[in-house]
C-alpha positions as CSV (number, residue, x, y, z in Angstrom):
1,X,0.0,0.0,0.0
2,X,1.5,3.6,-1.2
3,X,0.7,5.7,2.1
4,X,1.4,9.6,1.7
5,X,1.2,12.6,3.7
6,X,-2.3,13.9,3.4
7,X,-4.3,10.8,2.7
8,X,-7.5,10.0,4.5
9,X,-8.6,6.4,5.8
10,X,-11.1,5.2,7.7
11,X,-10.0,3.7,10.5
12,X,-12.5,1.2,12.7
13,X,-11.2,1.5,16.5
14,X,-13.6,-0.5,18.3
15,X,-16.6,0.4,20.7
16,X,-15.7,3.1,22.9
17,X,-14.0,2.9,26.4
18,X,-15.1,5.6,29.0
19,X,-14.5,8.8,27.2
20,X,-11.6,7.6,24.4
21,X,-13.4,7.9,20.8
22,X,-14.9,4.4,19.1
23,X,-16.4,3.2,16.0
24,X,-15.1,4.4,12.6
25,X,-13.8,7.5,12.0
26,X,-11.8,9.4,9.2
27,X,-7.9,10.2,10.1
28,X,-5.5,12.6,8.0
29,X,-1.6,11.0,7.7
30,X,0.6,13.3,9.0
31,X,3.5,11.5,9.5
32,X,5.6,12.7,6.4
33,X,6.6,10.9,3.0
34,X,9.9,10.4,3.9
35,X,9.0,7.8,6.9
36,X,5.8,6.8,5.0
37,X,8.2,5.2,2.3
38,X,10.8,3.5,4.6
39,X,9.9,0.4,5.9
40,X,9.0,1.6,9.5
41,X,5.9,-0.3,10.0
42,X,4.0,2.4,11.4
43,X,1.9,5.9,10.5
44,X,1.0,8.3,12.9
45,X,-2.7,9.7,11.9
46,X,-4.9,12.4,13.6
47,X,-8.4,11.9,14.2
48,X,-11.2,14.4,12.3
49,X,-14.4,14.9,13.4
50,X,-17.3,17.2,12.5
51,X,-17.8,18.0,16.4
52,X,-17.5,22.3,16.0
53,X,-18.3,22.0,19.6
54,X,-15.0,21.8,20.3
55,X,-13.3,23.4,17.9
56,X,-12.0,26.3,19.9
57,X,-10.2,23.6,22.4
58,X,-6.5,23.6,22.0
């Protein structure tokens, strides 16, 4: 799979545990091109959401 900064997946993280997020959600890769193309076997993704409720939270 060609990973590169940018991309969006959607990743399935399980029913939700006390207040940490669950269920299938999109996430941007952040981690850059450079690492995405070695052969690290990880990628470091940030969660979106649609929630403007928070969107002034650091």
């Amino acid at each position: 799979m060609n990973i590169k900064q940018g991309d969006i997946f959607w990743v399935s993280l399980g029913p939700p545990k006390g207040s940490e997020p669950g269920y299938r959600h999109p996430h941007v890769v952040i981690q850059n091109n450079l690492f995405n193309q070695s052969k690290i076997n990880t990628v470091v993704l940030c969660a979106l959401t649609s929630n403007l409720a928070r969107a002034r939270s650091p």
